[in-house]
VOBA-1610 file (N, C-alpha, C; in pm, whole numbers, padded with zeros to 5 digits, always signed):
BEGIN
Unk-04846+08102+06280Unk-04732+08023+06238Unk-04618+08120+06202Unk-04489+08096+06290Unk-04414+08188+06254Unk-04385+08184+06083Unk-04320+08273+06010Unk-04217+08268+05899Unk-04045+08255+05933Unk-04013+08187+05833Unk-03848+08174+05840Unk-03808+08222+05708Unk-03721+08279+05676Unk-03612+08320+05561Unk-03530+08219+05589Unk-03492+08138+05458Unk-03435+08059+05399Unk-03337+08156+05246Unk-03209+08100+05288Unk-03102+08156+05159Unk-03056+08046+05076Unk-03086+08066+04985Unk-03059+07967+04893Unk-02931+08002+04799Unk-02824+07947+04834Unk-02668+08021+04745Unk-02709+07925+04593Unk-02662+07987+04484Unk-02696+07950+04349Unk-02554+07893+04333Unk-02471+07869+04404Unk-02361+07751+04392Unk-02316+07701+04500Unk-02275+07590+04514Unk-02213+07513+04654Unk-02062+07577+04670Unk-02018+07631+04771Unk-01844+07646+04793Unk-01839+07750+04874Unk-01725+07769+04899Unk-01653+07871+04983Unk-01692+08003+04961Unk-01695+08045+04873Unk-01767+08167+04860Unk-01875+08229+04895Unk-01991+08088+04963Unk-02063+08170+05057Unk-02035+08174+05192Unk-01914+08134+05236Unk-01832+08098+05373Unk-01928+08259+05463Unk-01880+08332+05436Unk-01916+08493+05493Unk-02018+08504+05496Unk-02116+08495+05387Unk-02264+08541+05419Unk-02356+08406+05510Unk-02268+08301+05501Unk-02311+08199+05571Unk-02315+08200+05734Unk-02168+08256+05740Unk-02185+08306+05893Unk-02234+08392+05930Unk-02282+08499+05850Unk-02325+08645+05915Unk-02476+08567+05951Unk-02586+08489+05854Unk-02687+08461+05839Unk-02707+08355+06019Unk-02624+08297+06011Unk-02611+08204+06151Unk-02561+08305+06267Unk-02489+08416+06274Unk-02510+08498+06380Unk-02562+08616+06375Unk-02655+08648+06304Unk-02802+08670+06295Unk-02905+08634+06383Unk-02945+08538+06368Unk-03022+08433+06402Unk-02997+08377+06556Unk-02838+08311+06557Unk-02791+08326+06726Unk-02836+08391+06807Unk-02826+08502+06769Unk-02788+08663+06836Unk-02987+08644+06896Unk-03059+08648+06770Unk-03213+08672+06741Unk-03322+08594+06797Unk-03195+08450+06888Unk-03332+08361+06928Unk-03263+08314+07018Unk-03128+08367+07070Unk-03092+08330+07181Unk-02992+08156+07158Unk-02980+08138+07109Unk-02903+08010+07070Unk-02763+08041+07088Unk-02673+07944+07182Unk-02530+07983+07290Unk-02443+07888+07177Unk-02528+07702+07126Unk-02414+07639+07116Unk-02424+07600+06937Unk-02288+07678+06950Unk-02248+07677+06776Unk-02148+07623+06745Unk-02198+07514+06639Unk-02110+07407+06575Unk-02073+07434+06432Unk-01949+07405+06422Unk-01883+07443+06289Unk-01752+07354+06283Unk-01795+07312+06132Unk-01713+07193+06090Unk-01569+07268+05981Unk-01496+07258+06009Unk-01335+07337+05977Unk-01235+07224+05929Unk-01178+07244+05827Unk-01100+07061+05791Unk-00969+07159+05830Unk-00915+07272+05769Unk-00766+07340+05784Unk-00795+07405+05888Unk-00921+07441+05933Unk-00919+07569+06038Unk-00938+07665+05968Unk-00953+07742+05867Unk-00949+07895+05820Unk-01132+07910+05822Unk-01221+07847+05815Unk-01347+07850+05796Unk-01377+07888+05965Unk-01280+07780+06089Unk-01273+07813+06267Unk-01283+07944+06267Unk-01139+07963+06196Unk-01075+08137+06251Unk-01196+08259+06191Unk-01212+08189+06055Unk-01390+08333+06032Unk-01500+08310+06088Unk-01525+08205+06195Unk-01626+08173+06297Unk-01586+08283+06413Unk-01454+08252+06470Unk-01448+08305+06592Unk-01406+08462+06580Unk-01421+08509+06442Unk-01387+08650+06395Unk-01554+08735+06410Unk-01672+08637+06365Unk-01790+08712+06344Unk-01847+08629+06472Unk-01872+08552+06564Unk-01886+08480+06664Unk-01790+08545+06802Unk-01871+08634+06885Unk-01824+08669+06971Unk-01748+08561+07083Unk-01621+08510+07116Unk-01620+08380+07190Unk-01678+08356+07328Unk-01671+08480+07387Unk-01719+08528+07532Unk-01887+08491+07565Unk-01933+08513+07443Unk-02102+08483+07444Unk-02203+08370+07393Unk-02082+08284+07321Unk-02093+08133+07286Unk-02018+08043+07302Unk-02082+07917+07295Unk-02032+07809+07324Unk-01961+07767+07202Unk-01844+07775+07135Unk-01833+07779+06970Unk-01729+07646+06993Unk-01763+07546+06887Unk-01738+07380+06867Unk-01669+07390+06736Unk-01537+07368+06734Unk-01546+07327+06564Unk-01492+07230+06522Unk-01543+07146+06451Unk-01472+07007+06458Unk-01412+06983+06323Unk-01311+06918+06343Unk-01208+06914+06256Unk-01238+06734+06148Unk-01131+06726+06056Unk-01126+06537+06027Unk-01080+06459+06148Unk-01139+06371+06125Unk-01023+06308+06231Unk-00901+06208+06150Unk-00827+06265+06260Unk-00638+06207+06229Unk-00678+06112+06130Unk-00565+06095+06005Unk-00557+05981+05897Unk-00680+06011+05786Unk-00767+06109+05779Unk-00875+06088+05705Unk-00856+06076+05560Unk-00750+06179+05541Unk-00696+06221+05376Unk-00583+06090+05392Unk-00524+06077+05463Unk-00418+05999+05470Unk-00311+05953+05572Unk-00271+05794+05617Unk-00236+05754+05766Unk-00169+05893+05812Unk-00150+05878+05926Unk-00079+06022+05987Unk-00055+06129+05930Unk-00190+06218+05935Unk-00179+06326+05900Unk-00326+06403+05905Unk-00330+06518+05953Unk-00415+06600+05987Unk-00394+06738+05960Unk-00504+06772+05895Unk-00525+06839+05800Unk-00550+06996+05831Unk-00602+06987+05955Unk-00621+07118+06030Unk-00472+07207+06048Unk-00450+07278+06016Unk-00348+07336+06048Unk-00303+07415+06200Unk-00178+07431+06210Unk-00115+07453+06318Unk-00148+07591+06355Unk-00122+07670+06269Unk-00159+07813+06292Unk-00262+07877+06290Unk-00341+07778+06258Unk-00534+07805+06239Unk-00580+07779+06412Unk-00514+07638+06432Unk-00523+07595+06587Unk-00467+07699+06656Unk-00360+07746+06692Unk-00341+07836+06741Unk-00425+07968+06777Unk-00454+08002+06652Unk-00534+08128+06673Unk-00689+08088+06704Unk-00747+07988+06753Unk-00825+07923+06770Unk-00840+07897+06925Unk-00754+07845+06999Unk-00726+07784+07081Unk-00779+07881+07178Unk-00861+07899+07311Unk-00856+07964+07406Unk-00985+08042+07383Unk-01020+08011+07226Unk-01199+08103+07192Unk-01285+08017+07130Unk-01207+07894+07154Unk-01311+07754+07073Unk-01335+07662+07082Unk-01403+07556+07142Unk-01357+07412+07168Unk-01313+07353+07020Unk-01182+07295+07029Unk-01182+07218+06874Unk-01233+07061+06903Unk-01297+06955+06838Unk-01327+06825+06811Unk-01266+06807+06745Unk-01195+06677+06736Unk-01132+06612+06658Unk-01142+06468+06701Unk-01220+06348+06594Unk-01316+06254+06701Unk-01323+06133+06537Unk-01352+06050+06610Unk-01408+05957+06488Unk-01548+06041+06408Unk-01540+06049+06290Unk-01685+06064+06220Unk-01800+06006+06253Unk-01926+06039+06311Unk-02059+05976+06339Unk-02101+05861+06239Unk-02066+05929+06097Unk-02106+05875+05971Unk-02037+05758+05891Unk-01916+05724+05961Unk-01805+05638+05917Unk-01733+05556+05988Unk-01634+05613+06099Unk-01577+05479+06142Unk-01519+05394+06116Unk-01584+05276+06178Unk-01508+05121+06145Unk-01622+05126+06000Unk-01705+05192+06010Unk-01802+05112+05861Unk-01697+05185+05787Unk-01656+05294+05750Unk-01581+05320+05592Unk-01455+05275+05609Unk-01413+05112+05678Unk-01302+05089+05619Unk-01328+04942+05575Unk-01474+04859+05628Unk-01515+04786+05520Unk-01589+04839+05385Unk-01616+04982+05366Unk-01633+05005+05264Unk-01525+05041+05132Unk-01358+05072+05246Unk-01310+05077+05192Unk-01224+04924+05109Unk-01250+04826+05237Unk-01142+04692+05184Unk-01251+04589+05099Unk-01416+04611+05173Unk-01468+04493+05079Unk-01567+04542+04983Unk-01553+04652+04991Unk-01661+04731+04877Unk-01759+04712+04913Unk-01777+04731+05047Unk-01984+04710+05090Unk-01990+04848+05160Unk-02130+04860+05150Unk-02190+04985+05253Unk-02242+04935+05381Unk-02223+04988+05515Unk-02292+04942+05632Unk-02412+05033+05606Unk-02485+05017+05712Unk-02624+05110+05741Unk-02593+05239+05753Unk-02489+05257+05869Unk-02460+05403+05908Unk-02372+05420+05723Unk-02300+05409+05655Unk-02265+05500+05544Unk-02409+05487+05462Unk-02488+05422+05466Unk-02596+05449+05369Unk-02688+05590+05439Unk-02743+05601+05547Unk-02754+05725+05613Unk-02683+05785+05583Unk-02546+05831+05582Unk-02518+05916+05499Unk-02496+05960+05368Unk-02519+05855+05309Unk-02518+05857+05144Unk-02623+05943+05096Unk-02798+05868+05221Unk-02902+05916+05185Unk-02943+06069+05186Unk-02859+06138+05305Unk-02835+06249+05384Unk-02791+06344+05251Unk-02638+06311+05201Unk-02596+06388+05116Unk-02671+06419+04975Unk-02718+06286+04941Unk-02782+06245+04801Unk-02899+06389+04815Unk-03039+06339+04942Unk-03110+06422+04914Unk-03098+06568+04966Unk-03021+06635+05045Unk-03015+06731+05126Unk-02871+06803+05090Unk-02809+06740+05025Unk-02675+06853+04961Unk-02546+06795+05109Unk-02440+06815+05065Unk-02298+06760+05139Unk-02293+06851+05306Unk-02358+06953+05267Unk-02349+07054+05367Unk-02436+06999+05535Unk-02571+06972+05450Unk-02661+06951+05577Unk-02618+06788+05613Unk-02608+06700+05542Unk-02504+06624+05597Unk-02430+06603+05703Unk-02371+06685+05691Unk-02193+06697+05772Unk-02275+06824+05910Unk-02373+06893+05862Unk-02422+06971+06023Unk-02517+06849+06077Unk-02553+06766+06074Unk-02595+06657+06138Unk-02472+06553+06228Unk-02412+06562+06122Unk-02264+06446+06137Unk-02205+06474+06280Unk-02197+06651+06255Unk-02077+06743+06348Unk-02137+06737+06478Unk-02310+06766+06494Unk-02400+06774+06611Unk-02372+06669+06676Unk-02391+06558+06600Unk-02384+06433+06692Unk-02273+06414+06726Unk-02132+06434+06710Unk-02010+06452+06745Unk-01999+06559+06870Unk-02056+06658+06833Unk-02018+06739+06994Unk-02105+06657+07089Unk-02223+06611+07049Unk-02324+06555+07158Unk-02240+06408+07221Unk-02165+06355+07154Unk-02113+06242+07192Unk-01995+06265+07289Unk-01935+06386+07226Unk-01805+06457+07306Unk-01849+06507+07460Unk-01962+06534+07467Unk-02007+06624+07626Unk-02005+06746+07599Unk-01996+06803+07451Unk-01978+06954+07425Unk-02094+07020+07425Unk-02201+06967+07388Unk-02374+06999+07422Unk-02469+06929+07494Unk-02526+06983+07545Unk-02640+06931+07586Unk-02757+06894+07479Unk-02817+06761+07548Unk-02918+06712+07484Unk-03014+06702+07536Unk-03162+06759+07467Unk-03277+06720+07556Unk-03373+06776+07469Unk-03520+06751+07510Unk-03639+06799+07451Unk-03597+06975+07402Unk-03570+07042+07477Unk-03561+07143+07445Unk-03431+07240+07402Unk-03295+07125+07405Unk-03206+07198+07312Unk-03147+07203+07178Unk-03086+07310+07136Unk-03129+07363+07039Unk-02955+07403+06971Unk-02894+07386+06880Unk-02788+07455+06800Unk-02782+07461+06702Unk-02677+07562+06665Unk-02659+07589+06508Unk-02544+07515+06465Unk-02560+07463+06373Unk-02510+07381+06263Unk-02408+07427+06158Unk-02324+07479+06126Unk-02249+07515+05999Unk-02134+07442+05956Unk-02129+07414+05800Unk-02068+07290+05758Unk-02095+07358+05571Unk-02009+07293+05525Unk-01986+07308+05391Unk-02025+07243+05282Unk-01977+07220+05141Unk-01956+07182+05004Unk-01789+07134+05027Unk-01746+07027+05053Unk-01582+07088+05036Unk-01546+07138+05090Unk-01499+07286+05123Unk-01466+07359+05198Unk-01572+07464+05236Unk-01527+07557+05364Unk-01591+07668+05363Unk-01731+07617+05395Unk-01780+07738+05375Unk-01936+07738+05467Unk-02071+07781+05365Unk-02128+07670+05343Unk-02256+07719+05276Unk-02382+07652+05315Unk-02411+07593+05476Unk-02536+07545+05506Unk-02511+07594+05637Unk-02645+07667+05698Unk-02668+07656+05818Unk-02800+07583+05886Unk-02801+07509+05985Unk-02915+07424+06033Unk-02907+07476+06146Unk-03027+07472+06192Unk-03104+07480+06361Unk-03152+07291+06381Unk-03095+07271+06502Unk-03074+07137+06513Unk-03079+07124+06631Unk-03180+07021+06701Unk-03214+06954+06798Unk-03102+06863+06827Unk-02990+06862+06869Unk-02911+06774+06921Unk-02961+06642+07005Unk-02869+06491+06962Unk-02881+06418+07037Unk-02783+06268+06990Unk-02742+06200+07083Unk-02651+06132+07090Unk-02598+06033+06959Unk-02512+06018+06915Unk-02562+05918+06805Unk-02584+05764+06831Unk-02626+05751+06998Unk-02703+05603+07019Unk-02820+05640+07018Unk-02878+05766+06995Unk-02986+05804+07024Unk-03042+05868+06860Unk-02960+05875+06724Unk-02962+06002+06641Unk-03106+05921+06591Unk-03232+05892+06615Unk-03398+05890+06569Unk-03426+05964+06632Unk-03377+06054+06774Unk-03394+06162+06826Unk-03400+06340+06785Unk-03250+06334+06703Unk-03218+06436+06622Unk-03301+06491+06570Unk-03305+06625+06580Unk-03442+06671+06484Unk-03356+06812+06373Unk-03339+06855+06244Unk-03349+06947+06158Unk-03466+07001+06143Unk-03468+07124+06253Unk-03588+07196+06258Unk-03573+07319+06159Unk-03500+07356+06145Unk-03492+07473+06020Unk-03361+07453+05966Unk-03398+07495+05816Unk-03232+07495+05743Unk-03256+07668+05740Unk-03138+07724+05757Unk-03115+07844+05744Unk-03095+07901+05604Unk-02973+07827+05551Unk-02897+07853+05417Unk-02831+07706+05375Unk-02822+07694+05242Unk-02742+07593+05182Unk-02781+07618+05004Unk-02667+07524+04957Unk-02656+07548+04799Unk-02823+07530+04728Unk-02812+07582+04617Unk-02947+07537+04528Unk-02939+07405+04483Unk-02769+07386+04458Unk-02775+07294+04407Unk-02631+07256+04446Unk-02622+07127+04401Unk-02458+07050+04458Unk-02409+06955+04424
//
């Protein structure tokens, strides 16, 4: 039975942004894994992906809010993050897997659909981070940005808030399909959150 090293950061946030990525291209590099997903709301978390993430040798995804999330017209990713982004990254920018049309009856009649309770359940027991690397997978898988099948395989990175403090190894698959999805290893994420 193989062993895995697991990092456990003793706080949720940005501050493990760096050792979060080194730990996920590590591991890339170590088992051969091309398609890497990373969830970026301004872009500055993109630009330290595609800084320690060679672009030439991966498939690198980073998906953004989508338009209106914080508020109607307006997106949050920045211009100059995109820029320096552009040409070494696919960016997503897509409806949420996890929300949708459900978080705007959660927002007008105060109910939960199924899909926000999956994610309620997601965040509640597994921390905000592994969450949102589930959320993001099924978003590139829906986009055509990965392949799905018995045997593929990506890395996951996604935050607390901002920045980077969970990495997952993740069986991708559609979200008409996400009883498919598999979280086969967590790499890194908070102790606590």
């Amino acid at each position: 039975m193989p062993k895995f090293e697991v990092t456990y950061f003793e706080k949720a946030g940005p501050e493990n942004t760096d050792t979060a990525l080194q730990i996920a291209e590590s591991y890339a590099k170590s088992n051969a894994i091309k398609d890497i997903i990373c969830a970026s709301t301004t872009g500055s978390t993109g630009v330290k992906l595609i800084e320690v993430f060679d672009p030439a040798q991966y498939n690198l995804i980073i998906v953004t809010h989508a338009d209106g999330f914080m508020k109607i017209g307006y997106q949050e990713f920045l211009p100059e993050n995109r820029d320096k982004i552009q040409g070494k990254a696919k960016i997503l920018t897509g409806i949420h897997a996890f929300a949708g049309i459900s978080r705007s009856f959660r927002k007008e009649l105060k109910v939960h659909t199924p899909t926000e309770i999956i994610a309620r359940m997601l965040r509640s027991i597994f921390g905000d981070g592994l969450k949102v690397c589930v959320e993001i997978t099924l978003m590139a898988a829906d986009s055509g940005l990965i392949s799905c099948g018995k045997d593929s395989k990506v890395l996951a990175i996604a935050g607390t808030g901002r920045g980077a403090d969970t990495v997952a190894l993740i069986r991708p698959a559609y979200t008409a399909n996400f009883l498919d999805l598999r979280v086969k290893q967590i790499l890194c994420k908070p102790n606590s959150w």
